[in-house]
C-alpha positions as CSV (number, residue, x, y, z in Angstrom):
1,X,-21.1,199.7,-240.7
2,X,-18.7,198.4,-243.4
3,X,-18.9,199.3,-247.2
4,X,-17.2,197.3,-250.0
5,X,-15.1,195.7,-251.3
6,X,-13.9,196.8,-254.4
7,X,-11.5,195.5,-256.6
8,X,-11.0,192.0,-257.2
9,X,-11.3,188.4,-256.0
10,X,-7.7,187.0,-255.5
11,X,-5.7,187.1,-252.3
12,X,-6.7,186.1,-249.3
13,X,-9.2,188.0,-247.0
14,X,-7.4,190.4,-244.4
15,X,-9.9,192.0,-241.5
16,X,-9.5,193.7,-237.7
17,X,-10.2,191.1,-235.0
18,X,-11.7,194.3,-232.5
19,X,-13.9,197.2,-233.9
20,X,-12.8,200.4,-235.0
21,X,-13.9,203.4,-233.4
22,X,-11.6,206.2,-234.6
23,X,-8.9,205.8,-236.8
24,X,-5.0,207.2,-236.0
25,X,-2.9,206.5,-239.2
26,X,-2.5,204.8,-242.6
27,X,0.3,203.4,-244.1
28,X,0.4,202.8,-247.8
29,X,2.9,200.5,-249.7
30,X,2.8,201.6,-253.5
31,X,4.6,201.9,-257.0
32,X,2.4,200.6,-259.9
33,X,-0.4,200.0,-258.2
34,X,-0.8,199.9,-254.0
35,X,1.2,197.2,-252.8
36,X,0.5,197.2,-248.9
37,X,-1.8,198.9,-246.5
38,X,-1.7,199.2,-242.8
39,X,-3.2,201.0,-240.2
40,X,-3.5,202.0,-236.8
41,X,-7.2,202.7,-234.6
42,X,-8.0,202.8,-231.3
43,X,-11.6,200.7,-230.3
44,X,-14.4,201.6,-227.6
45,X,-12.2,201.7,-224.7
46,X,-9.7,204.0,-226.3
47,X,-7.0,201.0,-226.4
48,X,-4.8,201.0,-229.5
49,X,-4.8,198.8,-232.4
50,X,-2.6,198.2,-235.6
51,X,-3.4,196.1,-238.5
52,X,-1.4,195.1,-241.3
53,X,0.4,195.3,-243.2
54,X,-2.1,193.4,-245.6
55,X,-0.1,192.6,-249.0
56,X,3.4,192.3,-250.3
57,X,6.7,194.3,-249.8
58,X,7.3,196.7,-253.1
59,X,6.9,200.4,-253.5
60,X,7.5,203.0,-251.0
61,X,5.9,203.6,-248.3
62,X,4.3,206.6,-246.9
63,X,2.4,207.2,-243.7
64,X,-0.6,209.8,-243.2
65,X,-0.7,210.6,-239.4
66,X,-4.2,211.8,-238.8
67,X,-4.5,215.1,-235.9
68,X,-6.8,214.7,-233.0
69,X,-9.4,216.9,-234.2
70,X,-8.9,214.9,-237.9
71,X,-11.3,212.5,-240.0
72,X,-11.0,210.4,-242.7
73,X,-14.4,211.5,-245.0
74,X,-13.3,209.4,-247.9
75,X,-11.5,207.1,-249.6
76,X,-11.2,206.6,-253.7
77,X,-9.0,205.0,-255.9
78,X,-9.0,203.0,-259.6
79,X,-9.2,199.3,-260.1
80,X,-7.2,197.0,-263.0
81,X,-6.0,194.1,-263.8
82,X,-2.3,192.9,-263.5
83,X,-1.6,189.4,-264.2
84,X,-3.4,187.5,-263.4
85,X,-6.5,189.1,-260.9
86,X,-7.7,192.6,-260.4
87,X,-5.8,194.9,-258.1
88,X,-5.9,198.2,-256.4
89,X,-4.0,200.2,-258.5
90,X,-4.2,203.6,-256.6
91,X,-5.6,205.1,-253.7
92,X,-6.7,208.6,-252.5
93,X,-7.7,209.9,-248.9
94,X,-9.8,212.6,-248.2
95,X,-10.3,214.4,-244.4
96,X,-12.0,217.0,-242.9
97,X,-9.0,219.0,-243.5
98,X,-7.1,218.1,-246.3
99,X,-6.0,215.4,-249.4
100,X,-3.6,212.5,-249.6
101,X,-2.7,211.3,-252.2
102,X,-2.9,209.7,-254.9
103,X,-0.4,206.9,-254.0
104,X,-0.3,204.6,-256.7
105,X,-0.8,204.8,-260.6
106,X,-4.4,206.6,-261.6
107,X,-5.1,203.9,-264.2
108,X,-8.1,201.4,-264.5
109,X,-12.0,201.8,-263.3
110,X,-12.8,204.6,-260.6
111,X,-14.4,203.7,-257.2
112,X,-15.0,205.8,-254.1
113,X,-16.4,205.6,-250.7
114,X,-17.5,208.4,-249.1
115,X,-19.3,209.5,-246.0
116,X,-22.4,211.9,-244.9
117,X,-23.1,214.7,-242.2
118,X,-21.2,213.2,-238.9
119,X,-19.9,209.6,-240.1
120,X,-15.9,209.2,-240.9
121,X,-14.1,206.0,-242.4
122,X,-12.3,204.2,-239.3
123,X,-11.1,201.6,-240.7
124,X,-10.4,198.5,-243.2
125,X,-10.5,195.7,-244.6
126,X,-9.0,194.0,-247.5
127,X,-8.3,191.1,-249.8
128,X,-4.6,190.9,-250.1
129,X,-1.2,188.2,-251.9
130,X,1.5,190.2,-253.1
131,X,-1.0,193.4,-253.6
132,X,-4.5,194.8,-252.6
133,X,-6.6,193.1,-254.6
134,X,-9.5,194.9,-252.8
135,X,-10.7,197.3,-250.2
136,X,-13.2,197.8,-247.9
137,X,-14.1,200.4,-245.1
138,X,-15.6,200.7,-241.8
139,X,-17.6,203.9,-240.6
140,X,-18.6,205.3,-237.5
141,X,-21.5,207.8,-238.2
142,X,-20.8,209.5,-234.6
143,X,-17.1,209.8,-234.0
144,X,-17.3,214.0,-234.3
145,X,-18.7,213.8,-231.2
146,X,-16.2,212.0,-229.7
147,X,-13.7,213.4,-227.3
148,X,-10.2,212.0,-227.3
149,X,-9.7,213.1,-223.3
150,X,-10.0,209.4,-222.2
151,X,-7.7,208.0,-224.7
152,X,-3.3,208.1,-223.6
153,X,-2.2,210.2,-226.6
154,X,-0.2,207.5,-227.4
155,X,0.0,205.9,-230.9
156,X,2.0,202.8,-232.4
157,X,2.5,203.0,-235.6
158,X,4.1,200.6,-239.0
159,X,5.7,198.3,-238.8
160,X,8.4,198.4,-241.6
161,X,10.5,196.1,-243.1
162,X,10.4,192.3,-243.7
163,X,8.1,189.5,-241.9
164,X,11.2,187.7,-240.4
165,X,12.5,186.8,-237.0
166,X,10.9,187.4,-233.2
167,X,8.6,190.3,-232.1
168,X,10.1,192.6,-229.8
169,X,8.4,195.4,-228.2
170,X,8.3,197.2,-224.5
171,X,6.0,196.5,-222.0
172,X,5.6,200.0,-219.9
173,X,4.4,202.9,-222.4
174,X,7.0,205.0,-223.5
175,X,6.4,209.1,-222.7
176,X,10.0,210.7,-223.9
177,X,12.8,208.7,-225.9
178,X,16.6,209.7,-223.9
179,X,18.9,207.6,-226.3
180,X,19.1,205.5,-229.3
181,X,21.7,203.1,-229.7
182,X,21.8,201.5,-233.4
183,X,24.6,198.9,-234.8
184,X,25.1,198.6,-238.1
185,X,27.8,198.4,-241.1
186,X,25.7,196.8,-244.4
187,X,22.6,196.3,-242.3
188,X,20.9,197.1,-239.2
189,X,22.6,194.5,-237.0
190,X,20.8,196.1,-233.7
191,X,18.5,198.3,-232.0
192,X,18.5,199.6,-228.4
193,X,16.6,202.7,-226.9
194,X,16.2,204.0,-223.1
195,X,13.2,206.3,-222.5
196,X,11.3,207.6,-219.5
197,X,7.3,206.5,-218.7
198,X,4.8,208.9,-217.5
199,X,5.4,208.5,-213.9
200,X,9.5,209.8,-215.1
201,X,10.9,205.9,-214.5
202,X,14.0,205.3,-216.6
203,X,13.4,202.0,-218.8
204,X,16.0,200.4,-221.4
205,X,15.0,198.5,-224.3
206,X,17.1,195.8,-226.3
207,X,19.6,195.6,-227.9
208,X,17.1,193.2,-230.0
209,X,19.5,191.0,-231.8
210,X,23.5,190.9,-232.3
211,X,26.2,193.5,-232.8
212,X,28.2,192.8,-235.6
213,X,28.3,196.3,-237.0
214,X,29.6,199.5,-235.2
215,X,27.7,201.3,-232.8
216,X,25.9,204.4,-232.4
217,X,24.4,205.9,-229.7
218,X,22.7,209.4,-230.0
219,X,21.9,211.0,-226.5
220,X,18.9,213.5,-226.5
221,X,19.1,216.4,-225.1
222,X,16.9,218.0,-222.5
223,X,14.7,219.8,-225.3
224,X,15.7,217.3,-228.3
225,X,13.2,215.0,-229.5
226,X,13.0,212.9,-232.5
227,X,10.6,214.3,-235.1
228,X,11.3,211.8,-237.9
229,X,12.4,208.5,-238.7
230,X,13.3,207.5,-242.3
231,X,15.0,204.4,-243.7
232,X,15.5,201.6,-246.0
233,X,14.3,198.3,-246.9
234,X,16.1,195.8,-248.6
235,X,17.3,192.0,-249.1
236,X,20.5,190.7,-248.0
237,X,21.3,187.4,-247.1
238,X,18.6,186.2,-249.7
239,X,16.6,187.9,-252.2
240,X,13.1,187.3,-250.3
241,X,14.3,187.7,-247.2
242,X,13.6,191.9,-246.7
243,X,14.9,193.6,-243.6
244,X,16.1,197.1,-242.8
245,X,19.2,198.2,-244.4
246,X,19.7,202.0,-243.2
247,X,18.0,204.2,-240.2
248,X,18.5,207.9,-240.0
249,X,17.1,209.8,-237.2
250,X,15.8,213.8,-237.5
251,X,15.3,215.9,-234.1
252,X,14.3,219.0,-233.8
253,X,18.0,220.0,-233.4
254,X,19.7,217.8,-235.8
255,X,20.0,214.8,-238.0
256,X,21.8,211.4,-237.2
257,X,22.7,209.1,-239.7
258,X,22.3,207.3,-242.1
259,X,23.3,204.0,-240.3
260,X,23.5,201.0,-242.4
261,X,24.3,200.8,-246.3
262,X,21.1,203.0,-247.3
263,X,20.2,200.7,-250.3
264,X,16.7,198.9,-251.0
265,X,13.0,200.4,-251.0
266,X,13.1,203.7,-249.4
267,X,10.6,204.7,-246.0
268,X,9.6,207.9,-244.1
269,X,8.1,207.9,-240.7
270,X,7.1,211.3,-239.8
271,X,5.9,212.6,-236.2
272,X,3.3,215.4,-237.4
273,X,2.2,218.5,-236.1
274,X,3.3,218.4,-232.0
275,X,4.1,214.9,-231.8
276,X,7.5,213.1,-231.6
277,X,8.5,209.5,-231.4
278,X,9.0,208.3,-228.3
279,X,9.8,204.3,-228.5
280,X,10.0,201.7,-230.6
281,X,9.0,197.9,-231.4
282,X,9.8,195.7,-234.3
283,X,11.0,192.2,-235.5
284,X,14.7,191.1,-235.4
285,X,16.0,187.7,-235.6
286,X,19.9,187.9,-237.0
287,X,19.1,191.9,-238.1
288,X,16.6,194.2,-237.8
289,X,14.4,192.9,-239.8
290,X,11.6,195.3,-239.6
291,X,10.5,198.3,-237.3
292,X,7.7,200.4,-235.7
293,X,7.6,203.5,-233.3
294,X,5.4,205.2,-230.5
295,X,4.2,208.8,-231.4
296,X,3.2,210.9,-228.1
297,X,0.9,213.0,-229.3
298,X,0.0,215.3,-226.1
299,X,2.1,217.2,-224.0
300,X,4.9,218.2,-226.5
301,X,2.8,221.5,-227.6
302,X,3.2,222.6,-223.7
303,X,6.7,221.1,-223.6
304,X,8.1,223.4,-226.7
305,X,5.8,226.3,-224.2
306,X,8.2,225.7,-221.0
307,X,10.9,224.8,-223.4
308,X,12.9,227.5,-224.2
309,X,16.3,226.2,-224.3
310,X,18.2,225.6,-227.7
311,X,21.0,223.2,-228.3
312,X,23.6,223.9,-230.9
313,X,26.7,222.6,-233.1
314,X,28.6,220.4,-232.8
315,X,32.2,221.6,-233.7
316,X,35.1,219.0,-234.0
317,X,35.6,215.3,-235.1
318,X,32.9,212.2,-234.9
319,X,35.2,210.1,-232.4
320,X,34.7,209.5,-228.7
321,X,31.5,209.0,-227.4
322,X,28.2,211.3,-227.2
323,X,28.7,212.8,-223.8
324,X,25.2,215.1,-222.4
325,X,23.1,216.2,-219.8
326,X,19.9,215.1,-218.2
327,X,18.3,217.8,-216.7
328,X,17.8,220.8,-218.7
329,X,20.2,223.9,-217.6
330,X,18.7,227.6,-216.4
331,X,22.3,229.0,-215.2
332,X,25.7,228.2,-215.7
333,X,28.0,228.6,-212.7
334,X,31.3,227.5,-213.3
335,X,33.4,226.0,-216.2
336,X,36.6,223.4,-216.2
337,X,39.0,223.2,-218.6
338,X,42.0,221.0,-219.4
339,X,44.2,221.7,-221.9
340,X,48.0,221.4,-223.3
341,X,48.2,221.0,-226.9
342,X,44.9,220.7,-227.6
343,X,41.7,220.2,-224.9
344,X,41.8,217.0,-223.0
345,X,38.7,217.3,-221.1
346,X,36.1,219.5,-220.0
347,X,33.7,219.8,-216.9
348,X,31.2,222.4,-215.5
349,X,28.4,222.8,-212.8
350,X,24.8,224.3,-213.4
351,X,21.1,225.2,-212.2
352,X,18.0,223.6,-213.0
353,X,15.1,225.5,-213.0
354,X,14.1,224.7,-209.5
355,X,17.9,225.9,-208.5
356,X,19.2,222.1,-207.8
357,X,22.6,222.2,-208.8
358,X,24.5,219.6,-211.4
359,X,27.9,218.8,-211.6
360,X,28.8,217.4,-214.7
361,X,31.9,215.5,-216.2
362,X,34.9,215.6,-216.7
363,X,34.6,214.8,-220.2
364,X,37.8,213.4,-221.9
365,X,40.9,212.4,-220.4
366,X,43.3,213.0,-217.7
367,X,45.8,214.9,-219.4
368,X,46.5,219.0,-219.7
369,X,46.7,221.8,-217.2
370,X,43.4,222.5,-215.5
371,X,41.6,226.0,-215.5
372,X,38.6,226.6,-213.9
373,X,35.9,229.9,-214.7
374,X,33.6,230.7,-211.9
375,X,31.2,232.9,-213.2
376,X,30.0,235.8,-211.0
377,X,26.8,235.9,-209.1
378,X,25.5,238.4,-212.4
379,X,28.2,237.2,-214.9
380,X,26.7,235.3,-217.6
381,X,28.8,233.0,-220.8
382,X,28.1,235.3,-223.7
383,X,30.4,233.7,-226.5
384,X,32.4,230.5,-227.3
385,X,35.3,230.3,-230.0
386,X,37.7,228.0,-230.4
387,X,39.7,225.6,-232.8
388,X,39.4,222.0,-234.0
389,X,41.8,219.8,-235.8
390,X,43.7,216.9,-236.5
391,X,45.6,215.3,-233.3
392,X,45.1,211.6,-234.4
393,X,42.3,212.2,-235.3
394,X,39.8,215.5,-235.4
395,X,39.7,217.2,-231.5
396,X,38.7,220.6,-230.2
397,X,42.3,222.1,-230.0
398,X,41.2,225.5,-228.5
399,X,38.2,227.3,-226.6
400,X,38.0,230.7,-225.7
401,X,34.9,231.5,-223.1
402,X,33.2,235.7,-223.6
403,X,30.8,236.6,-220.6
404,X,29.2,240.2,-219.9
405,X,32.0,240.6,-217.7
406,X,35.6,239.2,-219.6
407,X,37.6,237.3,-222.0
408,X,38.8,233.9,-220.6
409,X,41.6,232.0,-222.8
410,X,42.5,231.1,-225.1
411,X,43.2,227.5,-224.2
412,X,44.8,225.2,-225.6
413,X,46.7,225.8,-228.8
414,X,44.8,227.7,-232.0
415,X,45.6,225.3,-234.8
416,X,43.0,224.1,-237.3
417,X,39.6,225.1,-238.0
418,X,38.2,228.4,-236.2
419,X,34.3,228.3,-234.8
420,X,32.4,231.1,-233.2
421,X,29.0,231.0,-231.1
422,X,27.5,234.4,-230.2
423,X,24.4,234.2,-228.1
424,X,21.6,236.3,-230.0
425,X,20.3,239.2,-228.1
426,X,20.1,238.8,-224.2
427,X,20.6,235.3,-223.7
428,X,23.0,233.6,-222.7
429,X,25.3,229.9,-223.0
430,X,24.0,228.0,-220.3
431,X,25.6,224.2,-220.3
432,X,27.5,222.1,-223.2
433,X,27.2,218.9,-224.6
434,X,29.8,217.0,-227.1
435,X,31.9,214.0,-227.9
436,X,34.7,212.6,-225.7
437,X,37.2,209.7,-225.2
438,X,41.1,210.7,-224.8
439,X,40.0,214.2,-225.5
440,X,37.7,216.5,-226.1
441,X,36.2,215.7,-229.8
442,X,33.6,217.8,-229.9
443,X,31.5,220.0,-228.5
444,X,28.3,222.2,-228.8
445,X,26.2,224.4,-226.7
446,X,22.6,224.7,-225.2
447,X,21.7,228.3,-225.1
448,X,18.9,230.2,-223.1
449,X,17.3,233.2,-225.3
């Protein structure tokens, strides 16, 4: 059943081609009054469905992500004019556990919609130009009953940005994101990704559109998954012509970015609770000009269960290029340095946790004298210290390896900036990860409690 509208007459009517059955997200666009809404629902069948975004391109934006076990209950807001029809001026959701909002300006008449016993709002419809003008909602008065075991735990949500150039989007579901790869200088020239499906197939995505600007690729770790995406959206070329201007990516290790010139209307993408981001799609023509993600929204809360695997730093310079591993490490075995003057290059063999064994690198160059640490059948890397400075540019000049056992180095030479990672407690240093080119630029650790 569908209740509404409210607000006013002008715009032009905005509605969902398939019916909702239980709602995922909302997006809402909003400053002065709500500029933009959009939303996300999946129908009968459990297949996904976005809609919008219905209106124009002010404000900032802000996503509510709704659990598995969460309902919308109700929706309220105030109506008034702004030259020259009636428009939504805010807008304020209510679920079965908890308030968002308001978004918007409290100002003009009140109106609410609001459900009984079992129903929930899952979905909308709207009347929409360069605002709401009105709103209207759909309700299902049985979806607690509903069990989300059927549906893929997979949600796409946005987009973001500006209504220009080609759709591009990936045609086998995404289950974890590996890298990112983003260009960009003033703008977000391009956007490339790689990810794995649920059958553990490697797929690569893009680049959608040029490289003009300087890239960026940010390797994932074994454990590492992106938890947040947050931006900008701006004009460049002309002054209706919006697109996205900065990216910056949050894990649950680290932060990456911002990429791009960061100016224009600010937006936050967050993957709540257990989720993470797993892919992307968007529209690109000469930039990105807008963008939207997959959230996986099973599996991670057993992941971060099996999961126990930290990664830490990095210490050095941002040149060279990310350098990581694929398979998480259980036990390191042996370490390879080379150094002279500072550390050209660094290589070293593990176990996985079925006992497979990985060899990985060299990473850096060819230079330096070469000493290699086999770790004893109980020996296990307790410690890492070293030095990073300027040799051109910033490098790791010195390491100095601590197991259970003895003190190996130091190598290279100590000049510059000292760093020191003690593993807590029992655990141990279990495999490395960094930045590399002629050198070793930097490096960090992944460390087993």
């Amino acid at each position: 059943s569908s209740v509404g509208p409210c607000g006013g007459n002008g715009g032009r009517p905005h509605d969902v081609k398939v019916a909702p059955h239980r709602l995922k997200s909302v997006t809402i666009c909003s400053g002065a009054v709500v500029n933009s809404l959009s939303f996300s629902y999946s129908d009968h069948t459990g297949k996904y469905h976005t809609a919008g975004p219905w209106g124009g391109h002010g404000g900032s934006n802000h996503t509510i992500l709704l659990d598995s076990s969460e309902f919308l209950k109700e929706v309220c807001g105030t109506t008034g004019s702004m030259h020259p029809d009636a428009v939504i001026r805010s807008l304020t959701f209510v679920t079965n556990s908890g308030c968002y909002g308001p978004f918007g300006r409290r100002e003009g008449t009140p109106f609410r919609a609001t459900t009984h016993g079992n129903s929930s709002i899952v979905g909308f419809y709207v009347r929409a130009g360069v605002r709401v003008n009105a709103l209207g909602v759909y309700m299902n008065r049985e979806l607690e009953k509903i069990k989300d075991q059927g549906e893929s735990g997979l949600s796409k949500i946005g987009m973001w940005g500006g209504s220009e150039g080609w759709s591009h989007d990936i045609q086998v579901a995404p289950h974890r994101l590996e890298s990112v790869t983003i260009c960009g200088d003033i703008g977000i020239d391009s956007l490339a990704f790689s990810y794995t499906d649920h059958n553990g197939l490697r797929h690569t995505a893009g680049p959608w559109v040029q490289h003009n600007g300087s890239g960026h690729t940010i390797c994932l770790g074994p454990s590492e998954y992106i938890t947040e995406v947050r931006g900008t959206i701006g004009p460049y070329t002309t002054p209706n012509s919006n697109l996205i201007t900065s990216l910056k990516l949050v894990t649950n290790v680290a932060s990456y970015g911002p990429f791009g010139q960061g100016e224009g209307t600010p937006f936050h993408i967050p993957a709540q609770s257990n989720n993470s981001i797993v892919g992307f799609f968007g529209r690109a023509g000469w930039y990105v000009d807008a963008i939207g993600v997959y959230i996986n929204d099973q599996d991670l809360e057993k992941t971060k269960h099996k999961v126990e695997i930290c990664k830490t730093g990095l210490w050095g310079g941002n040149g060279g290029f990310p350098c990581d591993i694929k398979v998480e490490p259980y036990h390191l075995e042996n370490v390879t340095i080379c150094s002279g003057a500072v550390i050209d290059s660094l290589a070293f063999s593990f176990r996985d946790q079925s006992q497979h064994q990985h060899t990985v690198g060299p990473w850096g160059g060819n230079g330096g004298r070469s000493h290699m640490i086999q770790l004893g059948p109980s020996e296990i890397l307790t410690e890492v210290s070293g030095t990073f400075g300027q040799f051109s540019s910033d490098v790791v000049t010195s390491l100095t390896l601590v197991t259970n056992a003895k003190s190996y180095g130091p190598f290279g030479q100590e000049k510059g900036t000292p760093f020191h990672t003690p593993a807590q407690g029992n655990g141990s240093i279990v495999g490395f990860y960094g930045r590399a080119a002629w050198f070793l630029d930097a490096m960090g650790l992944y460390v087993s409690p």
